[in-house]
MIDOSE-1310 file (N, C-alpha, C; in nm, 2 decimals, decimal comma, always signed):
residues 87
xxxx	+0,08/-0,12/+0,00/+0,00/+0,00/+0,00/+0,09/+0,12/+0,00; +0,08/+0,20/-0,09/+0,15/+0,30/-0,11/+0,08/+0,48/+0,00; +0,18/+0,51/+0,01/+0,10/+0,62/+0,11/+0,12/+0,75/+0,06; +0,03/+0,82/+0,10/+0,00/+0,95/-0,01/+0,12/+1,07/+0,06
xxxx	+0,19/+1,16/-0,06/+0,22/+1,24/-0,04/+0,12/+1,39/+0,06; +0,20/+1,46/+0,14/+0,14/+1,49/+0,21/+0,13/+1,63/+0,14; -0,04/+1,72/+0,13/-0,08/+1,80/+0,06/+0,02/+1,93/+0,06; +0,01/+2,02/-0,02/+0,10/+2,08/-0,03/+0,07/+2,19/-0,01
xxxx	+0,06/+2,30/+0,11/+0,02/+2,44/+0,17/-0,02/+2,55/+0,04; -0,17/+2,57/+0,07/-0,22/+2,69/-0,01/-0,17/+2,82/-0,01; -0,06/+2,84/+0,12/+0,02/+2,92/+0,07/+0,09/+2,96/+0,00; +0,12/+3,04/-0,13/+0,21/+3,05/-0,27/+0,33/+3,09/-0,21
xxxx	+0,44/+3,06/-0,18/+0,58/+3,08/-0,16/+0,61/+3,25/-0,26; +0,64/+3,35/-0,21/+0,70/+3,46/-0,32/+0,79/+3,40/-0,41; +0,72/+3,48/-0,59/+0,83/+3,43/-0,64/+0,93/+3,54/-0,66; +1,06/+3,52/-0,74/+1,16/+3,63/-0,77/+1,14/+3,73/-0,81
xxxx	+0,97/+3,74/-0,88/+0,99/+3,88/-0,94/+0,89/+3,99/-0,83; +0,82/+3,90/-0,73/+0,79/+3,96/-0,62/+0,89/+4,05/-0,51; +0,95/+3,97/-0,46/+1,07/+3,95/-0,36/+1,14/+4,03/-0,44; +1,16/+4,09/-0,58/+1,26/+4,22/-0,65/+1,14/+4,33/-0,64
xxxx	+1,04/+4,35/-0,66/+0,94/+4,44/-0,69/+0,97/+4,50/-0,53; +0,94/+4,40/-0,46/+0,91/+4,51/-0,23/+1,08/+4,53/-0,25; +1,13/+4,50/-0,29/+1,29/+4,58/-0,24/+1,32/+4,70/-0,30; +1,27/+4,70/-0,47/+1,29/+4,79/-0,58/+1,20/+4,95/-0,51
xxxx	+1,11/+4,89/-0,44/+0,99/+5,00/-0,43/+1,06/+5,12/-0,34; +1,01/+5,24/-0,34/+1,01/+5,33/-0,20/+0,95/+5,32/-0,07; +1,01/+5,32/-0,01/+0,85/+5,35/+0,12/+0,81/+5,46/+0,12; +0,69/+5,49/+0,15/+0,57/+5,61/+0,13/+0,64/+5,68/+0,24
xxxx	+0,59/+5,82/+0,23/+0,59/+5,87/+0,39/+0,45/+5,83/+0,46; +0,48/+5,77/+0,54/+0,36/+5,78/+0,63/+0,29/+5,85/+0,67; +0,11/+5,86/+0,68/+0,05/+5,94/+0,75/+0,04/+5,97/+0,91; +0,03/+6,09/+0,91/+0,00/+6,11/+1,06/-0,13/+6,07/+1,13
xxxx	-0,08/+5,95/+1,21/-0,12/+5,86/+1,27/-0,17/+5,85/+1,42; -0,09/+6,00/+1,49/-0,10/+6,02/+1,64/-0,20/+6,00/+1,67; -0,23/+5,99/+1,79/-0,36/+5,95/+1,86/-0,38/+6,10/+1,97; -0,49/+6,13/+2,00/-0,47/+6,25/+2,07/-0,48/+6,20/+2,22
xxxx	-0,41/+6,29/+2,28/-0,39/+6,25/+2,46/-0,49/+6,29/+2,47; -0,59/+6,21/+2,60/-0,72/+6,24/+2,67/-0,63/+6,29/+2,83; -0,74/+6,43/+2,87/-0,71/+6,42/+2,98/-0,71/+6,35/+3,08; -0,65/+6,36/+3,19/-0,63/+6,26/+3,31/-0,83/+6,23/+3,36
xxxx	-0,89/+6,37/+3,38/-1,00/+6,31/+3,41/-1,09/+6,25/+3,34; -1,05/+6,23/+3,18/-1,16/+6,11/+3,11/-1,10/+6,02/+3,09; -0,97/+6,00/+3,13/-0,86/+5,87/+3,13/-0,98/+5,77/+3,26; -0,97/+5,90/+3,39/-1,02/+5,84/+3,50/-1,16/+5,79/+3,47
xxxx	-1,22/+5,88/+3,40/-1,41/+5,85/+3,42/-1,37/+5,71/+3,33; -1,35/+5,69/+3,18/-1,31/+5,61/+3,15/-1,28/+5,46/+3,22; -1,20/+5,47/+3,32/-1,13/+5,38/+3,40/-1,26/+5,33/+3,54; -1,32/+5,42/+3,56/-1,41/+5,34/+3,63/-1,56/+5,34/+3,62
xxxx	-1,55/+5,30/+3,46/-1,69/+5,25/+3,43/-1,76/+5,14/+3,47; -1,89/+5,15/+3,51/-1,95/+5,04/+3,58/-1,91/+4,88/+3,60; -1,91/+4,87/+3,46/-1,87/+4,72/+3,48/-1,70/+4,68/+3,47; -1,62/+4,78/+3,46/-1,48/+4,80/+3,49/-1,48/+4,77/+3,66
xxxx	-1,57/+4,82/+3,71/-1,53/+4,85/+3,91/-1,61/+4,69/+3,92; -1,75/+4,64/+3,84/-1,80/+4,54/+3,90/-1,66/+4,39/+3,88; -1,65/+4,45/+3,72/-1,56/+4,32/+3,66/-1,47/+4,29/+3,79; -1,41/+4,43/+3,91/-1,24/+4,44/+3,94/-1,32/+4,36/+4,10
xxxx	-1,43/+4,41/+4,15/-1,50/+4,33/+4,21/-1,50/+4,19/+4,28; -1,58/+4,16/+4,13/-1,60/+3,98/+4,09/-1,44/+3,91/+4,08; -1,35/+3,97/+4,04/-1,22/+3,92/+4,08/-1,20/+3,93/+4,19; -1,19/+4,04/+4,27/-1,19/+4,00/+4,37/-1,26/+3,89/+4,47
xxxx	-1,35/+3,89/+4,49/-1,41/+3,82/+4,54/-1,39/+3,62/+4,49; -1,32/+3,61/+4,34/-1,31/+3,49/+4,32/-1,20/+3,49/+4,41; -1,09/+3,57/+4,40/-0,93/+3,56/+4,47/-1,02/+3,52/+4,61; -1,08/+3,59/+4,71/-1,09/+3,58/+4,84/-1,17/+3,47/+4,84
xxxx	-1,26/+3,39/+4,76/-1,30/+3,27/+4,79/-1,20/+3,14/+4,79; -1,08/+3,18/+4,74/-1,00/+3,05/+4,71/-0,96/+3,02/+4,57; -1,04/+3,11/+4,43/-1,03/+3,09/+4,34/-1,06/+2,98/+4,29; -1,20/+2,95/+4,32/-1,27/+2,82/+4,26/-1,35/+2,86/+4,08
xxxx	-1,29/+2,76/+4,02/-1,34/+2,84/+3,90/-1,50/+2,77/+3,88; -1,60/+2,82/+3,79/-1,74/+2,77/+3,79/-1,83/+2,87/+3,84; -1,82/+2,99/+3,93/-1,88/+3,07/+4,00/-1,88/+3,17/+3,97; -1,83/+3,25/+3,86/-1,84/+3,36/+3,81/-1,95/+3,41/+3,81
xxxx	-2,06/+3,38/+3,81/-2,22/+3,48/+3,80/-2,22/+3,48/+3,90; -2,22/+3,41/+4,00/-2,23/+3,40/+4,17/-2,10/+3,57/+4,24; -2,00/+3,55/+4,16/-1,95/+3,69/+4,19/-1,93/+3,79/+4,15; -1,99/+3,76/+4,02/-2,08/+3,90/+3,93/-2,18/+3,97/+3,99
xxxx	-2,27/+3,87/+4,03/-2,44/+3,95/+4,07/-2,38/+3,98/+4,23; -2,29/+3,94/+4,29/-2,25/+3,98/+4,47/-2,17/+4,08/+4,43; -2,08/+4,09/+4,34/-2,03/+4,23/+4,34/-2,15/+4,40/+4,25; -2,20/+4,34/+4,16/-2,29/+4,41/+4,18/-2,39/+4,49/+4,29
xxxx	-2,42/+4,36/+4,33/-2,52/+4,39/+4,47/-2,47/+4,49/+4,56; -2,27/+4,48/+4,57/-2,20/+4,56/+4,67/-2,19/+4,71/+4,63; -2,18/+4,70/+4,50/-2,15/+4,84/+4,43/-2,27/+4,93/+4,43; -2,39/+4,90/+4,41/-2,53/+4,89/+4,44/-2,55/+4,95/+4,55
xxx	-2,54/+4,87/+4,64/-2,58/+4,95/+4,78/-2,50/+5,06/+4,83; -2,34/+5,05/+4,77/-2,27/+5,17/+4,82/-2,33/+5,27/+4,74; -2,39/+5,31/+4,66/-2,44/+5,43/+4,54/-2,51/+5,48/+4,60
């Protein structure tokens, strides 16, 4: 029983006149790309959006149980509940 050669990747290997074309080329100048700085206080509002403080919570509370995994909604809806009543 003869055994099959094994398929040959649908990836096309570059050929030579590829691999001379990207070296032959210029590079562009690049566009300005900068991203604009946000100030510190919508960095902050940003940073403690609701389910940011419940998500930081629910971790906690997995850490202080022991870190049983399976219980996630169990310390989703209790860190909620916490966040909740402090408001």
């Amino acid at each position: 029983m003869k055994s099959k050669s094994p398929a040959k990747s649908p990836v096309a290997e570059p050929t030579t006149a590829t691999a001379k074309s990207a070296v032959a080329r210029k590079p562009r100048a690049r566009k300005n790309t900068s991203v604009a700085v946000t100030s510190s206080a919508a960095r902050d509002a940003a940073a403690t959006a609701p389910q940011d403080l419940i998500a930081q919570r629910a971790y906690e509370l997995f850490i202080e149980q022991g870190g049983e995994h399976g219980r996630d909604i169990e310390h989703w809806l209790a860190a909620e509940r916490e966040l909740l009543t402090r408001a």
